[in-house]
C-alpha positions as CSV (number, residue, x, y, z in Angstrom):
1,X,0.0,0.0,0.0
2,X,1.3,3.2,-1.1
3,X,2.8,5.7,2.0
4,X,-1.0,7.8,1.1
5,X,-3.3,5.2,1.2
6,X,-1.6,4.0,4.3
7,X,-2.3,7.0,6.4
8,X,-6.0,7.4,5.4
9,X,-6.6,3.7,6.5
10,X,-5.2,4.5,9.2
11,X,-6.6,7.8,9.8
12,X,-10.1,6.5,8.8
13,X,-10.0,3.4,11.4
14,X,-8.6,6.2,14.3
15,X,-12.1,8.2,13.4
16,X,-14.5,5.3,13.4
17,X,-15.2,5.6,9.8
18,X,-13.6,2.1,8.7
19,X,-16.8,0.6,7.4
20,X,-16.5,3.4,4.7
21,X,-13.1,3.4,3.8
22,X,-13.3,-0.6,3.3
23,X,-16.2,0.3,0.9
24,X,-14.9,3.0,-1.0
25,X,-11.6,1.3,-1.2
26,X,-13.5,-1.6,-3.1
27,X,-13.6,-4.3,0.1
28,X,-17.1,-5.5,-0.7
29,X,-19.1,-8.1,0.5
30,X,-19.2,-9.4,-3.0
31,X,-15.8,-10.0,-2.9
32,X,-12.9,-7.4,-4.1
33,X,-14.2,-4.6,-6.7
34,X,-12.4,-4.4,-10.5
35,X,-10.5,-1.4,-11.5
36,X,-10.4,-0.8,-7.3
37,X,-7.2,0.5,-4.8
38,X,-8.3,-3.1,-3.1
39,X,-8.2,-4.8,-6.7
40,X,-4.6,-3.1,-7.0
41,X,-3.5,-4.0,-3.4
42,X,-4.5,-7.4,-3.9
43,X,-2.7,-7.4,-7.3
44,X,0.7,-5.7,-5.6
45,X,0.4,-8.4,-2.7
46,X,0.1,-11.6,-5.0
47,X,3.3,-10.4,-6.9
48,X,5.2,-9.7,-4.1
49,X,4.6,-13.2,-2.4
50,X,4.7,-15.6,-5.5
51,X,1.5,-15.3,-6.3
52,X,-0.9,-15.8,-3.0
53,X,-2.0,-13.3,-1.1
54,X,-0.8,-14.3,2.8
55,X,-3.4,-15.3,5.3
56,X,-3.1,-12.5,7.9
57,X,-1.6,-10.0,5.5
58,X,-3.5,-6.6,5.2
59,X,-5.3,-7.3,2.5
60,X,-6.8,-10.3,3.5
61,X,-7.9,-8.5,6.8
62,X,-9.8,-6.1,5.2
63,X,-11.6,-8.4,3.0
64,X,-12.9,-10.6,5.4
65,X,-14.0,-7.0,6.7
66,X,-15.2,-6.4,3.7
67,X,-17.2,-10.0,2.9
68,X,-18.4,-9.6,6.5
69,X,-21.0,-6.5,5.5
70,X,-18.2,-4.0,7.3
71,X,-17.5,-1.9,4.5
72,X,-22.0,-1.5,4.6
73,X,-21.2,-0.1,8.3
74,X,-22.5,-3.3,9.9
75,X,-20.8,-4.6,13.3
């Protein structure tokens, strides 16, 4: 994740506004958007680790977020 998208993540989650940031991001519950920063993150992961994306790793976190109705502002 670029050095940007980093601290508005992390700025986001520090506000409470998570849910939306997973969503606009492209975390959805339908799985990860095309043409998204998650699609890209996913994409920069894969290719960094041999072609997986890590259990545990960022961008599986926000995912499961994400697939879990989170990014909709559910708890």
């Amino acid at each position: 994740m670029d050095p940007v998208t980093s601290a508005a993540v992390g700025a986001a989650g520090a506000q409470g506004s998570t849910p939306k940031v997973l969503g606009a991001a492209g975390f959805t519950s339908g799985g990860i958007a095309a043409g998204s920063t998650a699609a890209k993150m996913m994409s920069a992961s894969a290719v960094a680790s041999g072609g997986r994306v890590g259990a545990g790793s960022l961008v599986s976190a926000c995912q499961s977020k994400g697939a879990s109705g989170a990014s909709k502002g559910k708890k």
